[in-house]
PDB file of N, CA, C and O in Angstrom:
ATOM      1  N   UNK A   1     -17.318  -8.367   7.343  1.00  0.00           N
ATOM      2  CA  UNK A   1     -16.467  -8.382   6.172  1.00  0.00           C
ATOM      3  C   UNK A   1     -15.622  -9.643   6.210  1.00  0.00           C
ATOM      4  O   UNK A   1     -15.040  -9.870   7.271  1.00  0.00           O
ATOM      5  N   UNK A   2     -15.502 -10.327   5.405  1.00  0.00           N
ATOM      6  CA  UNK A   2     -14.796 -11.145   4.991  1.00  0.00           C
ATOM      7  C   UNK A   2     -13.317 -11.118   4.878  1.00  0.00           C
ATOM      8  O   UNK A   2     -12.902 -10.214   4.154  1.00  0.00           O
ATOM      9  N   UNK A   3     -12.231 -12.045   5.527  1.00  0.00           N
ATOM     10  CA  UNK A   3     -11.335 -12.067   5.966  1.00  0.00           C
ATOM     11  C   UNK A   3     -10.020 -12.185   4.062  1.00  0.00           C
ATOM     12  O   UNK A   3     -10.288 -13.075   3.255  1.00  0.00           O
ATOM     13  N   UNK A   4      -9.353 -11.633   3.895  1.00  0.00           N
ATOM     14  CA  UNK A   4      -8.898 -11.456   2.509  1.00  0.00           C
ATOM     15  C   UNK A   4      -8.487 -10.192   2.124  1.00  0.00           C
ATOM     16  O   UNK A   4      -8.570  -9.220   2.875  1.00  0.00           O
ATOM     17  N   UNK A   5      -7.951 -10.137   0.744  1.00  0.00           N
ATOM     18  CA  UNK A   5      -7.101  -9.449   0.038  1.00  0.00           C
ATOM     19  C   UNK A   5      -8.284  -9.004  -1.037  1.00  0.00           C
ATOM     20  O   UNK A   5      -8.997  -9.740  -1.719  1.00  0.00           O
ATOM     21  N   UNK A   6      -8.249  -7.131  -0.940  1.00  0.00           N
ATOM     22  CA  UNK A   6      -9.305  -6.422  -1.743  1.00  0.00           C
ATOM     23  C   UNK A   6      -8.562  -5.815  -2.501  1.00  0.00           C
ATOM     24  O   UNK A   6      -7.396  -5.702  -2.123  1.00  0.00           O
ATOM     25  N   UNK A   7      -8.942  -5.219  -3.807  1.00  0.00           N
ATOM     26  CA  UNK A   7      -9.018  -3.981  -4.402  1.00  0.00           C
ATOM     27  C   UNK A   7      -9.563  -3.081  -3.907  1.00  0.00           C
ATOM     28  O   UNK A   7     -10.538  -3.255  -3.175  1.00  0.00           O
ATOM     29  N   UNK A   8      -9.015  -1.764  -4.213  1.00  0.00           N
ATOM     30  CA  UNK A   8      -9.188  -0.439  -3.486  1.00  0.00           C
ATOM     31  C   UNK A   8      -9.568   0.295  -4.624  1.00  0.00           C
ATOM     32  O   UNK A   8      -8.854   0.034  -5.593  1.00  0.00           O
ATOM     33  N   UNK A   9     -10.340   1.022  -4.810  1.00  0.00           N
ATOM     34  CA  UNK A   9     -10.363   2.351  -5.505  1.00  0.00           C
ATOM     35  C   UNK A   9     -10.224   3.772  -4.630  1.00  0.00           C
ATOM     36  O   UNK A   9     -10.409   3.453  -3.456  1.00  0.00           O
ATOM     37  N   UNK A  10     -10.061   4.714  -4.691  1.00  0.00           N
ATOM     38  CA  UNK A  10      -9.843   6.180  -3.522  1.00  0.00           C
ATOM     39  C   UNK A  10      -9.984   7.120  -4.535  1.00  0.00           C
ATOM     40  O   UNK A  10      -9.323   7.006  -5.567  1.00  0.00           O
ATOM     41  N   UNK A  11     -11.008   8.318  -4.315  1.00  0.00           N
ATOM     42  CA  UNK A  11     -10.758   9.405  -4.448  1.00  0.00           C
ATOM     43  C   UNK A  11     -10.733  10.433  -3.158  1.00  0.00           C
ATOM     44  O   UNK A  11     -11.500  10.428  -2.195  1.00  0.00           O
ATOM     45  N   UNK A  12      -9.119  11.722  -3.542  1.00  0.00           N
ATOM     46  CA  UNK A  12      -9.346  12.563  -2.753  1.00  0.00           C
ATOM     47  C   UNK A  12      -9.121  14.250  -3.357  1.00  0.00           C
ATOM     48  O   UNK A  12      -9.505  14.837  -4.369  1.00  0.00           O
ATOM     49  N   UNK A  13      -8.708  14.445  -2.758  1.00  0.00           N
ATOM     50  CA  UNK A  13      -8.617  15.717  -3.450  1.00  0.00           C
ATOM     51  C   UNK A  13      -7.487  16.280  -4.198  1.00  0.00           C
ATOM     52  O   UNK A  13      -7.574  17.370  -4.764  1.00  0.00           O
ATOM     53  N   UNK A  14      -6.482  15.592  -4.209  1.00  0.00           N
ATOM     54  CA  UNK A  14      -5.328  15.408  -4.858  1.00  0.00           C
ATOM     55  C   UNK A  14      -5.570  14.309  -5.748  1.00  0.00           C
ATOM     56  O   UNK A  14      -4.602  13.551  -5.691  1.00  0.00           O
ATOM     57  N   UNK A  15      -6.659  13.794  -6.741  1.00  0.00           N
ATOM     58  CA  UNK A  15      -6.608  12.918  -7.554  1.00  0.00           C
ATOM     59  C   UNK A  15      -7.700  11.324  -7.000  1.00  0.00           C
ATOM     60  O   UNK A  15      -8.302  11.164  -5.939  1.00  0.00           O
ATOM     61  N   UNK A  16      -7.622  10.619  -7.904  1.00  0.00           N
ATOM     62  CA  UNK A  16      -7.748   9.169  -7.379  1.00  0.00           C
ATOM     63  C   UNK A  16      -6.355   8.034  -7.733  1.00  0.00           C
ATOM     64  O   UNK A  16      -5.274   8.214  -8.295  1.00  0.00           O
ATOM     65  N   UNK A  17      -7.011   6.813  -7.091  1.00  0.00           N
ATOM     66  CA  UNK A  17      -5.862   6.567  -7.574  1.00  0.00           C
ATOM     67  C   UNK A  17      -6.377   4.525  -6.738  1.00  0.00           C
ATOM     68  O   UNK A  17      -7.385   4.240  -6.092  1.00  0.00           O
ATOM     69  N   UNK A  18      -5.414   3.755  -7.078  1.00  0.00           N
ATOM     70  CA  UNK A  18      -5.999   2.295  -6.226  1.00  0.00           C
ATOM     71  C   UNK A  18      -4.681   1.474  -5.935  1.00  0.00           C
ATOM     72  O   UNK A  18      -3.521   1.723  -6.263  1.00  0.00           O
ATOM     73  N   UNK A  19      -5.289   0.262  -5.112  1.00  0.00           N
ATOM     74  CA  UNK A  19      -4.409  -0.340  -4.329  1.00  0.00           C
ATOM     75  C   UNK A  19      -5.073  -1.342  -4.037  1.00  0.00           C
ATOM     76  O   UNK A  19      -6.202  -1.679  -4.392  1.00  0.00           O
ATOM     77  N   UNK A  20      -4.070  -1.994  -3.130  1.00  0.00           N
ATOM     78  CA  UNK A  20      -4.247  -3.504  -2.257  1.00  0.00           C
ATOM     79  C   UNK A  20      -4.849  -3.387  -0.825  1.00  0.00           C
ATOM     80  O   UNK A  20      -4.120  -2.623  -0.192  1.00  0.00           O
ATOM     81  N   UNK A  21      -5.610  -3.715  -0.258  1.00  0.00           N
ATOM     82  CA  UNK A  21      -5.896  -3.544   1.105  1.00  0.00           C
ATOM     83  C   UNK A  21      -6.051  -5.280   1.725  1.00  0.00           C
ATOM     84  O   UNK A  21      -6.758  -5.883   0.917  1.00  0.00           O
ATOM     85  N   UNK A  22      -5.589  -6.256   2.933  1.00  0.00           N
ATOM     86  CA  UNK A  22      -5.479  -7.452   3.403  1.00  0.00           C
ATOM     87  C   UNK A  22      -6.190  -7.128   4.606  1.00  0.00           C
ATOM     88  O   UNK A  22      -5.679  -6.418   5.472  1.00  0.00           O
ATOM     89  N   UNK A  23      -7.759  -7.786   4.741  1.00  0.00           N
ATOM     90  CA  UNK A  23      -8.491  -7.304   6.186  1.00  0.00           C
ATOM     91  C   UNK A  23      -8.477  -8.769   6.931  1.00  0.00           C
ATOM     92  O   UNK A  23      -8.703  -9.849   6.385  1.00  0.00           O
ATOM     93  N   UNK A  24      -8.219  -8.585   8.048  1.00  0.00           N
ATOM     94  CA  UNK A  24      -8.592  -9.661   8.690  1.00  0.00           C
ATOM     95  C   UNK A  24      -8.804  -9.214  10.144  1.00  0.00           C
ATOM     96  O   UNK A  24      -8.065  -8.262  10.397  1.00  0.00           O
ATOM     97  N   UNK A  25      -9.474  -9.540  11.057  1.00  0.00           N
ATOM     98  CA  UNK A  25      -9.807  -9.137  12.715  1.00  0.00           C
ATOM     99  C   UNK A  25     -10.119  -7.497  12.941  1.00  0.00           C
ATOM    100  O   UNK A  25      -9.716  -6.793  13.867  1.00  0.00           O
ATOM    101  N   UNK A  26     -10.903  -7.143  11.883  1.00  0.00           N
ATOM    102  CA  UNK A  26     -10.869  -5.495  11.897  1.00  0.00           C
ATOM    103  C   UNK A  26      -9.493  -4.956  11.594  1.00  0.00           C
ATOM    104  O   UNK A  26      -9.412  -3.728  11.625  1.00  0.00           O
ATOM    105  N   UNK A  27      -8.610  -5.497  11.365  1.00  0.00           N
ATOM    106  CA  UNK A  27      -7.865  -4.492  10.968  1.00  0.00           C
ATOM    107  C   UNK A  27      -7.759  -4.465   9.558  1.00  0.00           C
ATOM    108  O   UNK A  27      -8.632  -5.103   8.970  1.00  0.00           O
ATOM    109  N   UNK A  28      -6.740  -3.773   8.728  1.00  0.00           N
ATOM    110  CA  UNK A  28      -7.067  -2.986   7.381  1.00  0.00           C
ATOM    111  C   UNK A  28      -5.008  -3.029   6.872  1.00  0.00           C
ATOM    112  O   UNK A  28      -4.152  -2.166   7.068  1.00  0.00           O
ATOM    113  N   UNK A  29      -4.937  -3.876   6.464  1.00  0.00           N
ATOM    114  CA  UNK A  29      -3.332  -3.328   6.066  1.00  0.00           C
ATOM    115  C   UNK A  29      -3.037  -3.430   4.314  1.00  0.00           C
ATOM    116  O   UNK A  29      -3.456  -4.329   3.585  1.00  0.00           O
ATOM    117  N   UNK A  30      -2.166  -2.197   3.878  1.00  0.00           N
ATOM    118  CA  UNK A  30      -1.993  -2.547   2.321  1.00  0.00           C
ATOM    119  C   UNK A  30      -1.502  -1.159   1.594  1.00  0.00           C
ATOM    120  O   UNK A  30      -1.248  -0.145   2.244  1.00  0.00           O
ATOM    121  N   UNK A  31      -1.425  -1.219   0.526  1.00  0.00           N
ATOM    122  CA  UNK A  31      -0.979  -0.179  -0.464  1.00  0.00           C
ATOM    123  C   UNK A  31      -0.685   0.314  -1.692  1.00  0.00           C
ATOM    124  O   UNK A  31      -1.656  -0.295  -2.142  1.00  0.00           O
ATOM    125  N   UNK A  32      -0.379   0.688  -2.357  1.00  0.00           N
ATOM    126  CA  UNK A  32       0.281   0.927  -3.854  1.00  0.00           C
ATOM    127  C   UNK A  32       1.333   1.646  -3.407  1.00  0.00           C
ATOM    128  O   UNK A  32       1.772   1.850  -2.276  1.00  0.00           O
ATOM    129  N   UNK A  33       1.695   2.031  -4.594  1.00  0.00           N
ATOM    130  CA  UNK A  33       3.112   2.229  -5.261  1.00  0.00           C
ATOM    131  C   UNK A  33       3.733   4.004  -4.494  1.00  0.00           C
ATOM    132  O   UNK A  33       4.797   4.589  -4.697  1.00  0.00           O
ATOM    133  N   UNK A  34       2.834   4.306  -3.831  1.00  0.00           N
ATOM    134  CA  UNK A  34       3.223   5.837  -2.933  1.00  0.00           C
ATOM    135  C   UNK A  34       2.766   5.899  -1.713  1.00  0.00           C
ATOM    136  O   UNK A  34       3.108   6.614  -0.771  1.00  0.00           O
ATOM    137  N   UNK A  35       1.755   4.881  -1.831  1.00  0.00           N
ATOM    138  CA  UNK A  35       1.265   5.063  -0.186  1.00  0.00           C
ATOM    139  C   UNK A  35       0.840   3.936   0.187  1.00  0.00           C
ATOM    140  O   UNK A  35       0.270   3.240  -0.653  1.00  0.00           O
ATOM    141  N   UNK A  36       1.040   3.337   1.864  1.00  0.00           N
ATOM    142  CA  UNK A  36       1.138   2.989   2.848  1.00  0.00           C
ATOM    143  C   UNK A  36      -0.360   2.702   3.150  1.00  0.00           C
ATOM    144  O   UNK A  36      -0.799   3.778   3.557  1.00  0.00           O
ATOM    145  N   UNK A  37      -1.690   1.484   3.152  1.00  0.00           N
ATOM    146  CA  UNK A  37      -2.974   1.973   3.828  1.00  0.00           C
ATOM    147  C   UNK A  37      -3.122   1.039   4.965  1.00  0.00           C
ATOM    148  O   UNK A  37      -3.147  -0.184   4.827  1.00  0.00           O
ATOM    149  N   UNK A  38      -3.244   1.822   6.389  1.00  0.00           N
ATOM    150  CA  UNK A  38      -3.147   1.158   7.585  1.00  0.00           C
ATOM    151  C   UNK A  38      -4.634   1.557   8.469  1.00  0.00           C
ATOM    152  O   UNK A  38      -5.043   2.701   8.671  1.00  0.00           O
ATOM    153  N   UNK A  39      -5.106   0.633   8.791  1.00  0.00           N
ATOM    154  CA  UNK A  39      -6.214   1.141   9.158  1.00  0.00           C
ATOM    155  C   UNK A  39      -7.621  -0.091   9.757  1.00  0.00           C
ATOM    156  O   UNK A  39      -7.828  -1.007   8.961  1.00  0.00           O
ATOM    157  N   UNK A  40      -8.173  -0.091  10.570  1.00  0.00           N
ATOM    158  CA  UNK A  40      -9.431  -0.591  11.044  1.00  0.00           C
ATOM    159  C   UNK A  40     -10.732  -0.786  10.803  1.00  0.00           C
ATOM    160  O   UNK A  40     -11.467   0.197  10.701  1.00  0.00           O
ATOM    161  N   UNK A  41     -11.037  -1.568  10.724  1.00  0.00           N
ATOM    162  CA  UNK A  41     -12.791  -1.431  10.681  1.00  0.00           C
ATOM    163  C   UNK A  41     -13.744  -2.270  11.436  1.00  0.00           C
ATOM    164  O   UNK A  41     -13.347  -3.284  12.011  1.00  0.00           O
ATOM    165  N   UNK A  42     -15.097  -1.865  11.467  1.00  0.00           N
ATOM    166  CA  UNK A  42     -15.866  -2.529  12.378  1.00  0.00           C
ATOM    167  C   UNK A  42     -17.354  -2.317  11.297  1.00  0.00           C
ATOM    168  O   UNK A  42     -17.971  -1.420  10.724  1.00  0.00           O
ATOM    169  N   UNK A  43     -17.393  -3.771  11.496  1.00  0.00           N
ATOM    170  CA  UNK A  43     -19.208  -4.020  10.849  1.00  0.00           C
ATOM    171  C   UNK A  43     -20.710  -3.301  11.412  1.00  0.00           C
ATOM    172  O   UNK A  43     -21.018  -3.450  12.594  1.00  0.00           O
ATOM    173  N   UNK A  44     -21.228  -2.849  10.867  1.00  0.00           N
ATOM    174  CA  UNK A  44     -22.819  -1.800  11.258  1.00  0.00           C
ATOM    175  C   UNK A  44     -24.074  -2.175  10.408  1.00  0.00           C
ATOM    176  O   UNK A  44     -24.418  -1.502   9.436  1.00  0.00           O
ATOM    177  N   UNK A  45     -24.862  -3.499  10.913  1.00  0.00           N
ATOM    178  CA  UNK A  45     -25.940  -3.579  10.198  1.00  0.00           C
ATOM    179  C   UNK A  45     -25.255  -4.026   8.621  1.00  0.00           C
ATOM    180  O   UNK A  45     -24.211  -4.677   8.628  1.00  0.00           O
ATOM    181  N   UNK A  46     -25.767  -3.720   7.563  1.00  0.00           N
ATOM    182  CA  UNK A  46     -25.205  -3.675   6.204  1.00  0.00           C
ATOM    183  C   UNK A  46     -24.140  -3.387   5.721  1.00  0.00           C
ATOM    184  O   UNK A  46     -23.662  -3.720   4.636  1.00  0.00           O
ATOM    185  N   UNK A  47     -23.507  -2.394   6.973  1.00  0.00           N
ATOM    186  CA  UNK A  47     -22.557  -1.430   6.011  1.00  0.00           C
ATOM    187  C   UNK A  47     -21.387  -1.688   7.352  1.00  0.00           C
ATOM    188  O   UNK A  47     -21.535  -2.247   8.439  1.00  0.00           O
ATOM    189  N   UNK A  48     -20.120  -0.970   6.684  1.00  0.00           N
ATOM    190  CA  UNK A  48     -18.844  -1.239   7.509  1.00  0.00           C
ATOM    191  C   UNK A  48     -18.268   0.068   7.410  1.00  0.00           C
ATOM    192  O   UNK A  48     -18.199   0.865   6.475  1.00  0.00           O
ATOM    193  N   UNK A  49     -17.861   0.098   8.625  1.00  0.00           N
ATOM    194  CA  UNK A  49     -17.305   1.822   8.847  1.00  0.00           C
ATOM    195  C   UNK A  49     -15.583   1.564   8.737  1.00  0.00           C
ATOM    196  O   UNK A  49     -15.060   0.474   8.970  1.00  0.00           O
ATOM    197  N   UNK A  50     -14.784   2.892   8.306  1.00  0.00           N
ATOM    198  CA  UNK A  50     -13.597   1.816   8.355  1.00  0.00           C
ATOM    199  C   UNK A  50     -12.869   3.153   8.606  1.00  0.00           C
ATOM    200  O   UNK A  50     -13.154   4.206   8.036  1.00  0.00           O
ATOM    201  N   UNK A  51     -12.023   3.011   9.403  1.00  0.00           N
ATOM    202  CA  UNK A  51     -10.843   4.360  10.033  1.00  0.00           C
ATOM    203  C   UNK A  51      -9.405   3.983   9.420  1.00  0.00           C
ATOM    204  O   UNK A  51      -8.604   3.191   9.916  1.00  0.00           O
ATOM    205  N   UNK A  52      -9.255   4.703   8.259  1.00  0.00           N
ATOM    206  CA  UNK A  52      -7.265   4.656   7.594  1.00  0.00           C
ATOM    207  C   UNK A  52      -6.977   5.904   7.437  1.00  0.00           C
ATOM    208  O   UNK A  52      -7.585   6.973   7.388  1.00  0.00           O
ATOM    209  N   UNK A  53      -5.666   5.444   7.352  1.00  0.00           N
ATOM    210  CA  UNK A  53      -4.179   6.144   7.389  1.00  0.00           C
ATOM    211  C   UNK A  53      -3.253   6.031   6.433  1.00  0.00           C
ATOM    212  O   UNK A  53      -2.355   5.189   6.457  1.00  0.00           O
ATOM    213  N   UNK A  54      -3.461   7.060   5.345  1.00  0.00           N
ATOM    214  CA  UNK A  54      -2.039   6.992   4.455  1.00  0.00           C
ATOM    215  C   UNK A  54      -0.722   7.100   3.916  1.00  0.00           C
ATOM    216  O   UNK A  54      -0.427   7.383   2.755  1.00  0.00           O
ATOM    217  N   UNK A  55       0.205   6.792   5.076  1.00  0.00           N
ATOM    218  CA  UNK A  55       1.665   7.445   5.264  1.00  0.00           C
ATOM    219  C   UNK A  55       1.978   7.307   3.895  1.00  0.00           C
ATOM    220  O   UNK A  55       1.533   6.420   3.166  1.00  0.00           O
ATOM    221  N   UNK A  56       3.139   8.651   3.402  1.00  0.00           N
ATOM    222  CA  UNK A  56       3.525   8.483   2.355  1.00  0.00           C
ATOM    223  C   UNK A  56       5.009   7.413   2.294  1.00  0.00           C
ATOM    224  O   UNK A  56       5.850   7.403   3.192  1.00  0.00           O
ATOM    225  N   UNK A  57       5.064   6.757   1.328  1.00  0.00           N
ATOM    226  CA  UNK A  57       6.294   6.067   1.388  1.00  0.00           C
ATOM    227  C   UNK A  57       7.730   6.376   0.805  1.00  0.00           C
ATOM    228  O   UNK A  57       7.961   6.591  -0.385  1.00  0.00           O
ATOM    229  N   UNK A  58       8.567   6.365   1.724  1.00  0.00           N
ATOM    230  CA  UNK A  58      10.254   6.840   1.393  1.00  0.00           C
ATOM    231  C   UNK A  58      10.331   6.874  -0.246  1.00  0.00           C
ATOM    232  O   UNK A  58      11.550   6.803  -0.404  1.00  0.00           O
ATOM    233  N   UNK A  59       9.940   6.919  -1.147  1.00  0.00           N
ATOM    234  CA  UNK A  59      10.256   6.913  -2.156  1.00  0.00           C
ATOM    235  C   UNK A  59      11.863   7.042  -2.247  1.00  0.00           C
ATOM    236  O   UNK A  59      12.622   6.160  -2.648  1.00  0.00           O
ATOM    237  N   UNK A  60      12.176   8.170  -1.847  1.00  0.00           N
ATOM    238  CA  UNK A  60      13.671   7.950  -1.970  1.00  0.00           C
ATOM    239  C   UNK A  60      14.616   7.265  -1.922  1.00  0.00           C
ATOM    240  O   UNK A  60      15.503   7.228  -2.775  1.00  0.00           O
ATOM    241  N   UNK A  61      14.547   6.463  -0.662  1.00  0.00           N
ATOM    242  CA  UNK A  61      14.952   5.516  -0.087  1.00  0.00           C
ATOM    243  C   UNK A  61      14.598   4.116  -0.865  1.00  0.00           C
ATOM    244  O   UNK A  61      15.214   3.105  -0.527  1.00  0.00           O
ATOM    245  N   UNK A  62      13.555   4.043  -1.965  1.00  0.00           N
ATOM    246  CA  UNK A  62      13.439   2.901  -2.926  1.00  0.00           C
ATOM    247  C   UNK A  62      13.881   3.017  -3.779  1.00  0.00           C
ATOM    248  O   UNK A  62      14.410   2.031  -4.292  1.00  0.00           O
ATOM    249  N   UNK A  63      13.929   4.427  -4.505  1.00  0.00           N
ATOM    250  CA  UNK A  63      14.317   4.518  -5.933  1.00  0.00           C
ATOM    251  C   UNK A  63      15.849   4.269  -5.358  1.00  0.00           C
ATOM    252  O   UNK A  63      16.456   3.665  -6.242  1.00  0.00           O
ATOM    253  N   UNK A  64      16.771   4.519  -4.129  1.00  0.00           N
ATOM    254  CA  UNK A  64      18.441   4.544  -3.883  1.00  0.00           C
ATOM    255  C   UNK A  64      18.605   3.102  -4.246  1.00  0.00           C
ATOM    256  O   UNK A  64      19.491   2.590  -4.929  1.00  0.00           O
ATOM    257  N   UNK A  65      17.322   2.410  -3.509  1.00  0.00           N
ATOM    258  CA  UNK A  65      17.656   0.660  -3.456  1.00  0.00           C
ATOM    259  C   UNK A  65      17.837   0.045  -4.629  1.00  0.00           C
ATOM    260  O   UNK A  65      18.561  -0.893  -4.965  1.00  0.00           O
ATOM    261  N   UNK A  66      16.788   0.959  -5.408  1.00  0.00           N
ATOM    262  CA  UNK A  66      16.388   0.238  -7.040  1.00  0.00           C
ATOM    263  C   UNK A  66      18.003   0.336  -8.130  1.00  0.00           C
ATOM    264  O   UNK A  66      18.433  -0.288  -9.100  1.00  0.00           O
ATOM    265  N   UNK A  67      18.506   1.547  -7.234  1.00  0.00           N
ATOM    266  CA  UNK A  67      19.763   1.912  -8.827  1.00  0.00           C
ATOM    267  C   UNK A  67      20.949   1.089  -7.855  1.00  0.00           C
ATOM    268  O   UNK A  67      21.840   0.481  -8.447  1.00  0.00           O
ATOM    269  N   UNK A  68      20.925   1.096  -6.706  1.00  0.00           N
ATOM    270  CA  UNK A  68      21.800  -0.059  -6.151  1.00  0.00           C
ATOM    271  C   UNK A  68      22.117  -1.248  -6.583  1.00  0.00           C
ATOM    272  O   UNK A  68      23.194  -1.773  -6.866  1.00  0.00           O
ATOM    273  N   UNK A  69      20.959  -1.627  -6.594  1.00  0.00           N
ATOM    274  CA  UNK A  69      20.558  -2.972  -7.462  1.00  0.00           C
ATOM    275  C   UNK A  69      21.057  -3.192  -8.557  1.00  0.00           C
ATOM    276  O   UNK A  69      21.714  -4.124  -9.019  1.00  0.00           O
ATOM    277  N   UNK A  70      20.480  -1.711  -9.158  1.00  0.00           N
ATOM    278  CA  UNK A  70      20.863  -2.203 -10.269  1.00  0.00           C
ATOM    279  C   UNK A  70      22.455  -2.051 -11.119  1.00  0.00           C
ATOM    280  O   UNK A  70      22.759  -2.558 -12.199  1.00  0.00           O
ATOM    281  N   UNK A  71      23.486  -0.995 -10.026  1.00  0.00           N
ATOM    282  CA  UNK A  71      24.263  -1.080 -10.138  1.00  0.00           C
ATOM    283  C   UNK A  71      25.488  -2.039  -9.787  1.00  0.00           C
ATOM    284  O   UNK A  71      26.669  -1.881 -10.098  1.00  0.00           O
ATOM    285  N   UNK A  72      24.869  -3.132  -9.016  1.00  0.00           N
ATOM    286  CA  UNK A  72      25.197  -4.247  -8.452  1.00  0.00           C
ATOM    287  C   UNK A  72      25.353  -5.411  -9.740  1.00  0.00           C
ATOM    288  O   UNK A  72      26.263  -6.176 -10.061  1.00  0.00           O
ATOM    289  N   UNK A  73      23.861  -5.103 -10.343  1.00  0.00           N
ATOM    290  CA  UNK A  73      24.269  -6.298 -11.460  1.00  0.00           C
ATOM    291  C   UNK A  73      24.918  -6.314 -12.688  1.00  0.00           C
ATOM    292  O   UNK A  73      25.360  -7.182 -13.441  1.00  0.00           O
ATOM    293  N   UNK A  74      24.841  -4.987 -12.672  1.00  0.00           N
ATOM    294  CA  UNK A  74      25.862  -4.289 -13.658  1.00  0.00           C
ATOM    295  C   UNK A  74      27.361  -4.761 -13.885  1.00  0.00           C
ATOM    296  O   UNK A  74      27.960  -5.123 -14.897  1.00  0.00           O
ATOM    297  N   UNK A  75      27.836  -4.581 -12.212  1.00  0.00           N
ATOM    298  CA  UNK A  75      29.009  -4.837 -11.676  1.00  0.00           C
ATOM    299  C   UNK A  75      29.479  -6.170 -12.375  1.00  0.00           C
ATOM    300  O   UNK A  75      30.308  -6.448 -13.241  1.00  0.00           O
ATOM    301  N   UNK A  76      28.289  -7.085 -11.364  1.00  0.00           N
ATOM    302  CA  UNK A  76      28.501  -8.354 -11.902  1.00  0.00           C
ATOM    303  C   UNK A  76      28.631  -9.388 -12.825  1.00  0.00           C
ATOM    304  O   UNK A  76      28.741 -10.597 -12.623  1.00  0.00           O
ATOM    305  N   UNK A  77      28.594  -8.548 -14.213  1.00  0.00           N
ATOM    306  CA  UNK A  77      28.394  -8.937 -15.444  1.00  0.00           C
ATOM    307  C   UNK A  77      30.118  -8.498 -16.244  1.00  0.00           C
ATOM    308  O   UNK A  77      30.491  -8.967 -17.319  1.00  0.00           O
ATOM    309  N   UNK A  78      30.891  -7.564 -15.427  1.00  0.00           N
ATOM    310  CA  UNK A  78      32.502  -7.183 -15.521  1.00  0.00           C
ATOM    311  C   UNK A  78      32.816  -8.160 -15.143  1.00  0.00           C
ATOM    312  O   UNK A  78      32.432  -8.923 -14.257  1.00  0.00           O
ATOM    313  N   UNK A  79      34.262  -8.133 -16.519  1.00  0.00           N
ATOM    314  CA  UNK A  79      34.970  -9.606 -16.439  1.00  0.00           C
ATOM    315  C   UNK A  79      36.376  -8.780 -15.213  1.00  0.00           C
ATOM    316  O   UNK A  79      37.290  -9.473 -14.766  1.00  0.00           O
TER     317      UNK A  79
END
């Protein structure tokens, strides 16, 4: 496999859904907007076998950052 930045498509059983995946030296790193994709692979003849992991991401902890933010610039716009 070629060393670079893919598109993902996934289906599971909770839906489908796609993302970013960056492979380089067998490994597998990347994600969208809820989940985390961490993970390995190794080349077989034609085909490539590939072992991931989809931690879910703090959402919470982004959306706190996002109204932070945005209550920050808010601020900053008071005379």
């Amino acid at each position: 496999m070629r060393q670079g930045l893919y598109k993902v498509n996934f289906h599971t059983v909770h839906g489908t859904g796609c993302g970013v995946v960056y492979v380089t030296d067998g490994k597998m790193r990347g994600g969208n907007s809820a989940f985390a994709f961490i993970g390995t692979y190794v080349g077989e003849g034609d085909s490539i076998k590939v072992k991931i992991s989809t931690p879910a991401l703090q959402r919470r902890s982004v959306l706190q950052a996002a109204v932070r933010a945005r209550q920050n610039h808010a601020d900053a716009g008071r005379p």
